[in-house]
C-alpha positions as CSV (number, residue, x, y, z in Angstrom):
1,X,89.5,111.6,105.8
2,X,90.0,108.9,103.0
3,X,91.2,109.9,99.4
4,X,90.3,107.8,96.2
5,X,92.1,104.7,95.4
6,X,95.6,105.6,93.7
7,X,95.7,104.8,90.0
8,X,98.5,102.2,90.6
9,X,96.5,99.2,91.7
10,X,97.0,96.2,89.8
11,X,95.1,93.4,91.9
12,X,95.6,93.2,95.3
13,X,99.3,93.8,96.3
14,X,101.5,96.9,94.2
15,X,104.8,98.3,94.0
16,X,107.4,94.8,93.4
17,X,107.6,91.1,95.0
18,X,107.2,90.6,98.8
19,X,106.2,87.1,99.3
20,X,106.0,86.9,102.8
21,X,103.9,90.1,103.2
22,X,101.5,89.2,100.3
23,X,101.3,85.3,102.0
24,X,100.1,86.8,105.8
25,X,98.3,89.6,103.9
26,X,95.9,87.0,102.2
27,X,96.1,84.9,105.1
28,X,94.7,87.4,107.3
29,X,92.3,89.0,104.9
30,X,90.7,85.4,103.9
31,X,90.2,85.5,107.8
32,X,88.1,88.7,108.4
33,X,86.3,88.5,105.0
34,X,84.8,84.9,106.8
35,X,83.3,87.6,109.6
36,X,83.0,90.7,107.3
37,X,82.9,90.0,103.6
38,X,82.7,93.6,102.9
39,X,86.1,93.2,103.9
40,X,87.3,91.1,100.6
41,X,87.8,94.3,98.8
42,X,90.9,96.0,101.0
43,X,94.2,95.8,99.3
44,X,97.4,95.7,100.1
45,X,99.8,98.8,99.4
46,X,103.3,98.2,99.8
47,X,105.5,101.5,99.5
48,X,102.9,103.8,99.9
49,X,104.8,107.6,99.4
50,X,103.3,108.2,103.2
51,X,104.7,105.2,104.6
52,X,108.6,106.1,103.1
53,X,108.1,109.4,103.9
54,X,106.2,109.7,107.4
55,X,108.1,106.1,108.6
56,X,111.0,105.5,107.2
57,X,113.9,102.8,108.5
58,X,115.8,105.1,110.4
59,X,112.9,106.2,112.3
60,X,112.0,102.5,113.0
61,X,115.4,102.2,114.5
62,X,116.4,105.3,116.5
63,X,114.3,106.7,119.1
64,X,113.2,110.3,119.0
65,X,113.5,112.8,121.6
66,X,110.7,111.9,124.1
67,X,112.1,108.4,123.9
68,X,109.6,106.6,122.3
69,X,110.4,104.4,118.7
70,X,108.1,104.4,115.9
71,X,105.7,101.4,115.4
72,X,105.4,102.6,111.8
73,X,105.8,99.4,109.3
74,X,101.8,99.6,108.6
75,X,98.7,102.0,108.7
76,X,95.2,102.8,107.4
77,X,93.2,105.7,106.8
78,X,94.3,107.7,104.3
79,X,93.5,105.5,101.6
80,X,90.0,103.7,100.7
81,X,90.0,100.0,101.8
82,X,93.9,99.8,102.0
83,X,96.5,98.4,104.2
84,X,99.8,100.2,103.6
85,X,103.1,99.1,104.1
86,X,106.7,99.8,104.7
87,X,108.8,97.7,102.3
88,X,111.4,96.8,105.2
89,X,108.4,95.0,106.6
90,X,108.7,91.8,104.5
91,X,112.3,91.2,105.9
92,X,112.4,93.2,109.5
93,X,109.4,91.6,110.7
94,X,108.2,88.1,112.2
95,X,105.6,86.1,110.6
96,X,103.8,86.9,113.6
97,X,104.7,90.4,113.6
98,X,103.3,90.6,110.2
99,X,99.9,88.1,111.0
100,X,99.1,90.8,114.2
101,X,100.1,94.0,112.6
102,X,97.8,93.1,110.0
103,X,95.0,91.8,112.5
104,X,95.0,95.2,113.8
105,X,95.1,97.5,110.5
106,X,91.8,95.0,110.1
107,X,90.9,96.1,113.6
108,X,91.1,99.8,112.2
109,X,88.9,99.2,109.4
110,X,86.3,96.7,111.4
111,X,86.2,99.5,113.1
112,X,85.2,102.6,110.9
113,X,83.0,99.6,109.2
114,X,80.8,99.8,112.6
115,X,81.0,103.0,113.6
116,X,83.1,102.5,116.6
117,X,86.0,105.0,118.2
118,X,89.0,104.3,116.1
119,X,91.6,104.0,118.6
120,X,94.8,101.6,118.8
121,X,93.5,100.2,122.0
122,X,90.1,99.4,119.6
123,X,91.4,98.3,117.0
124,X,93.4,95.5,119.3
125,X,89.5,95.1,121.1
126,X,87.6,94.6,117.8
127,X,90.1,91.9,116.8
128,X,89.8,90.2,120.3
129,X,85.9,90.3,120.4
130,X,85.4,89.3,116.7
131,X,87.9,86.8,116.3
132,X,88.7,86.0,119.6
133,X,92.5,87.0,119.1
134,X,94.3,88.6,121.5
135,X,96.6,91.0,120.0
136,X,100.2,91.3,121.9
137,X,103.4,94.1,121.5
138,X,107.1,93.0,122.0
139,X,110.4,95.1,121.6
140,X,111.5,98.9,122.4
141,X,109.2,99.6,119.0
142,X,106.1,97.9,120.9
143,X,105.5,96.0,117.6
144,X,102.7,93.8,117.4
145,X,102.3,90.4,117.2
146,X,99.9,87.3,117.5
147,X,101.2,84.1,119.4
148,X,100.9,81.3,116.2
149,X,101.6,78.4,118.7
């Protein structure tokens, strides 16, 4: 269930100065919107309350009981037509962490766009099969990423 766009949006990216988030954001998004230009209108919330709340640094880095680490820098869903984001993402992560963590929020929204099962495994498949990416996780956090070479 999605809730209306928070009053705080000013343009695409909100809440201070990342650079290299805002630069892969647009990179990305200037990508699907070729494919799905219904797409052009998703924005880019860095230091959503959910995100610092739900996700915050120390969870990234220590495992919790059942052993597994939180892949928690970005989601969808709980906002219209937005990507949010954990501020430690613009220094923690790779520019291609960033590039496929941000293919597959995209994947998450392609997704409820057509109707499909929202899954991670389909948001990494919608990716693949529209833009022929192939989406790839590294590290104990299974982060993902997109090979640039």
């Amino acid at each position: 269930m999605t809730v209306a766009t928070p009053a705080i949006y000013k343009g695409d990216v909100v809440r201070g100065t990342f650079p290299k988030l805002t630069r892969a954001f647009h990179k990305v998004k200037k990508a699907v919107s070729r494919v799905f230009p219904e797409l052009a209108k998703v924005r880019l919330y860095i230091g959503c309350p959910h995100a610092l709340e739900k996700h915050s640094h120390h969870q990234w880095k220590d495992s919790d009981r059942s052993g597994k680490m939180w892949r928690a820098f970005m989601h969808t869903g709980h906002f219209d037509d937005t990507i949010c984001v954990h501020p430690h993402a613009e220094g923690e992560l790779s520019e291609r962490q960033k590039i496929g963590m941000l293919f597959h929020e995209f994947g998450h929204i392609i997704n409820d766009l057509m109707g499909y099962k929202n899954t991670q495994k389909n948001a990494d498949a919608s990716i693949r099969k529209f833009f022929g990416l192939e989406i790839k996780y590294e590290g104990p956090g299974r982060v993902q990423y997109i090979d640039l070479s």
